[in-house]
C-alpha positions in Angstrom: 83.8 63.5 88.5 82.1 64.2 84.9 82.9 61.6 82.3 85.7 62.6 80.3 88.8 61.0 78.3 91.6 60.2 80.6 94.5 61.6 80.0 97.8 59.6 79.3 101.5 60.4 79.8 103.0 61.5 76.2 106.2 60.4 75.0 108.7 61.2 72.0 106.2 59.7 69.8 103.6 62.6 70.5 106.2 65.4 69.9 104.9 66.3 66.5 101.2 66.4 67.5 102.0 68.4 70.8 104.0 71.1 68.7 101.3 71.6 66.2 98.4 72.3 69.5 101.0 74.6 71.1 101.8 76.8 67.9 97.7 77.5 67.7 98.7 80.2 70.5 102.4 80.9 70.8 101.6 83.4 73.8 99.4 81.2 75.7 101.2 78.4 75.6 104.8 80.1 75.6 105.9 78.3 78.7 105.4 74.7 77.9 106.3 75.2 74.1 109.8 76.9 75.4 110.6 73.3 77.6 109.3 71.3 74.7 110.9 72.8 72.0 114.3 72.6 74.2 113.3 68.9 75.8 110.9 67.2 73.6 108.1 65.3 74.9 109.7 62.4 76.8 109.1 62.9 80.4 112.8 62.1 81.4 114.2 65.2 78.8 111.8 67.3 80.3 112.4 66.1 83.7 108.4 65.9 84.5 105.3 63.8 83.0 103.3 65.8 80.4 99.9 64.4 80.1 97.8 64.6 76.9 94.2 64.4 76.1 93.2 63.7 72.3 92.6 60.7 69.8 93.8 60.1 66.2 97.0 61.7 66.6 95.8 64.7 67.8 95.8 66.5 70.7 93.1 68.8 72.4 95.4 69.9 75.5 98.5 69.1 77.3 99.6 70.0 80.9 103.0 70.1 82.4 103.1 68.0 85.6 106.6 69.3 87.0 107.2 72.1 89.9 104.6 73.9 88.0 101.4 72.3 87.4 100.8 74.1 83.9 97.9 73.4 81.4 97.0 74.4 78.2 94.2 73.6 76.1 92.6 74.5 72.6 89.2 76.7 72.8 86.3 74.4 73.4 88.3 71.6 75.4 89.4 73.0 78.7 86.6 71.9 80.6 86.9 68.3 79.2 90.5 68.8 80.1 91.0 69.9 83.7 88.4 67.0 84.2 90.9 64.7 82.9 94.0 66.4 84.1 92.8 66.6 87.6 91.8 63.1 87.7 95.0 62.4 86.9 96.6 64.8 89.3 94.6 63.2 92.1 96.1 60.0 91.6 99.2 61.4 91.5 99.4 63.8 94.5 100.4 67.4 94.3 103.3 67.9 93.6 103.8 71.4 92.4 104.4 74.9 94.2 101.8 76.6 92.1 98.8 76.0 89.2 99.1 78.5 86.5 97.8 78.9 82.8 95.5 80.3 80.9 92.2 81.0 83.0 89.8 78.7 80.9 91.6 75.8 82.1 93.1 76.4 85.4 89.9 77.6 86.9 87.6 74.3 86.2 90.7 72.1 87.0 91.3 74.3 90.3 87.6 73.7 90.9 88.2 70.0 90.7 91.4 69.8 93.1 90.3 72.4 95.4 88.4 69.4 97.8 91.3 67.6 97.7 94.1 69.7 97.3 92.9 72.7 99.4 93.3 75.0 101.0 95.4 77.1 98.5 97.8 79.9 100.2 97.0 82.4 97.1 94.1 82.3 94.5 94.3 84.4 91.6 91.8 83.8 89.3 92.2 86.8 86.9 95.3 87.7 85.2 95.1 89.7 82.5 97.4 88.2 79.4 99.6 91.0 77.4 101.4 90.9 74.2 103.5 93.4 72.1 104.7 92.4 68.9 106.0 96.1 67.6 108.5 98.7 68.8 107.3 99.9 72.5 105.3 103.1 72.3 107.7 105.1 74.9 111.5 105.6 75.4 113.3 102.5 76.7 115.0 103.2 79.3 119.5 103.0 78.0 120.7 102.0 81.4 118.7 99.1 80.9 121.0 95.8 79.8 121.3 92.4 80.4 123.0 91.2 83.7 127.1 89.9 83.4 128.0 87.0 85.6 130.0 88.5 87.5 126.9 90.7 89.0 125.0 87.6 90.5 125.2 88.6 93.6 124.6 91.8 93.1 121.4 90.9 91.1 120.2 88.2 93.6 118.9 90.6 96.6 116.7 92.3 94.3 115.5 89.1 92.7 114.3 87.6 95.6 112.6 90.7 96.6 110.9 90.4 93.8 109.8 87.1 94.2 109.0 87.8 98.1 106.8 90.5 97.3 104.9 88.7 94.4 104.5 85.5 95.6 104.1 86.1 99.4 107.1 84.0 100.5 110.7 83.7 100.0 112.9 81.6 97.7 115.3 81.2 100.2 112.6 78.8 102.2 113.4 75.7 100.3 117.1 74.2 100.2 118.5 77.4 101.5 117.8 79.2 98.1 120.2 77.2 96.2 117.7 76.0 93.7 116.4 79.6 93.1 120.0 81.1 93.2 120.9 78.6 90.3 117.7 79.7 88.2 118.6 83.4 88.2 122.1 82.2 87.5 120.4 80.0 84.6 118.8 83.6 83.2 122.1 85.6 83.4 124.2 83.1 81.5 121.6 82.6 78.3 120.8 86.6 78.2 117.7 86.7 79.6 118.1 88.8 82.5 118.2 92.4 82.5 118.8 95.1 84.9 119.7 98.9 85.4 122.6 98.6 87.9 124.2 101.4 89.3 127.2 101.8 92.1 126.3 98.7 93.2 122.3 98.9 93.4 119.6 97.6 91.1 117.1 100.0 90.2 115.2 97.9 87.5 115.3 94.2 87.0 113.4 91.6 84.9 113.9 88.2 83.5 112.8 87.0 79.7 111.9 84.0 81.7 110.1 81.9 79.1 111.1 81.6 75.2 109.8 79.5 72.4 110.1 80.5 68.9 107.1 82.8 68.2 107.1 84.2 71.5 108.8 85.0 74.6 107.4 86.1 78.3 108.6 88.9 81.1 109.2 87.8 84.2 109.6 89.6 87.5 109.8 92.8 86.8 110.7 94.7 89.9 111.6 98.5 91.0 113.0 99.4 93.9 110.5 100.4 96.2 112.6 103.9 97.5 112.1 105.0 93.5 108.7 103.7 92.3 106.7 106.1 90.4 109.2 107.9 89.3 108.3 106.0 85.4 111.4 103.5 85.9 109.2 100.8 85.7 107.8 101.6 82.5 111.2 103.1 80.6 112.6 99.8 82.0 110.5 97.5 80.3 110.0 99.3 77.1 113.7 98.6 77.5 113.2 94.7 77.8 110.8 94.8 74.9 113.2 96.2 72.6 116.1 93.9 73.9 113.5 90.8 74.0 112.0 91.6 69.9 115.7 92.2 68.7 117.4 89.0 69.9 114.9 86.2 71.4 111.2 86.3 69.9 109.3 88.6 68.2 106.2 88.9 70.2 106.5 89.5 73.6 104.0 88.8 76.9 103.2 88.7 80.5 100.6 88.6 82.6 99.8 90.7 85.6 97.6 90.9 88.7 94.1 92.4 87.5 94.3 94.3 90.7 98.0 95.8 89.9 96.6 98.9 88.6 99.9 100.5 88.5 101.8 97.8 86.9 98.6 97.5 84.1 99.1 101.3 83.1 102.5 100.9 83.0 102.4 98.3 80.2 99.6 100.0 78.9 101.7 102.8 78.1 104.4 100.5 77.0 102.6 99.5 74.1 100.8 95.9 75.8 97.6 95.1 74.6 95.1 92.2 76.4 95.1 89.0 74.2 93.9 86.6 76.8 93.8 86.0 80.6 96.0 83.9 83.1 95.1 82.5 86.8 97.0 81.2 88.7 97.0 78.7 92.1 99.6 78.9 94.6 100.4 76.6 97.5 
């Protein structure tokens, strides 16, 4: 391993520090600023370790050590940082269902872990990052709103579709899909799942599944597969955008496979605009 600080588990003391690295880039670090700002720093609120590299009360990157191994460094440190963090993560033994960040970090660390950690199930090193801040440049779709409770179970087959098709395996391998079937349940109750739903069926669905205050981030956005093409995908999440800027953040994100060409014009037309680039691991 190259020389490099070590990085150390952060408590409530570091809060400050951590919230001024994570507001240099709101939509990069969007995931990690959303637990922190609800959690704070401590790893017991936030129910994982976060490890921190930095010195004199600052910090040059942070990574989230829960379910999701998720790091995020400032420009110029993410080398020095997935050296640390994966020297770290050795030690500790993985842990998490999947690496993802920004690309500059998650690579080199993936790099690191790969001997040890490998064989990954999924590799996706290039994932373009989108934002919009500004009204979506088509007509959101009106059926589009957010999920009531009492349409769960109505929302769940299409949700772990979703997640199926995306991630290659099902939600429903782990615990029965109790833990998953709680998140979506988690989304519907604070808003932040919304759907076209129609005699029963969903047609559209996404999730505004990460928020922090300058930004929020689109989650598993899904047509059904009998009516793609037909432009619901892109009418559906101008619809989310408009939704998401009004009453959670106002810049909104995600990131998409660089090899989803239809999913990358569709947000093209929506208004999205590349401000960075994602990879991810997946085990």
């Amino acid at each position: 391993m190259l020389r490099s600080p070590a990085a150390r588990v952060l408590d409530e003391a570091d809060e400050p520090a951590v919230q001024r690295l994570l507001a240099t880039d709101p939509v990069g670090a969007c995931v990690v600023a959303g637990r922190v700002e609800v959690a704070g720093t401590s790893a017991v609120s936030l129910g994982a370790p976060l490890w921190g590299v930095g010195s004199g009360g600052d910090l040059d990157a942070v990574c989230l050590a829960g379910a999701n191994l998720i790091p995020f460094a400032r420009p110029g440190a993410e080398r020095a940082a997935a050296v640390a963090f994966a020297e770290r993560a050795r030690r500790a033994g993985r842990r998490c269902s999947t690496i993802v960040g920004p690309s500059a970090t998650v690579e080199p660390l993936w790099e690191l872990l790969a001997p040890v950690w490998g064989p990954a199930r999924d590799h996706r090193p290039r994932q373009p990052l989108l934002a919009i801040d500004g009204p979506p440049a088509v007509a959101p779709e009106p059926r589009v709103r957010p999920v009531r409770a009492e349409e769960l179970d109505v929302l769940l087959p299409a949700a772990v579709a979703m997640f199926t098709e995306e991630v290659g395996v099902s939600p429903l391998r782990v615990d029965g899909g109790a833990g998953y079937r709680t998140r979506v349940h988690e989304l519907v109750r604070a808003g932040q799942s919304l759907a076209w739903i129609e005699d029963g069926r969903v047609l559209f669905k996404a999730e505004i599944g990460a928020v922090c205050r300058g930004a929020c981030q689109i989650q598993g956005v899904w047509v059904a597969p009998a009516l793609r093409g037909q432009g619901i995908g892109t009418a559906g999440t101008a619809a989310v955008v408009e939704y998401a800027r009004a009453v959670i953040a106002p810049v909104v994100s995600l990131y998409v496979n660089d090899f989803n060409t239809g999913a990358r014009a569709a947000y093209r037309r929506v208004g999205f605009r590349e401000v960075g680039e994602y990879a991810s691991v997946l085990f």
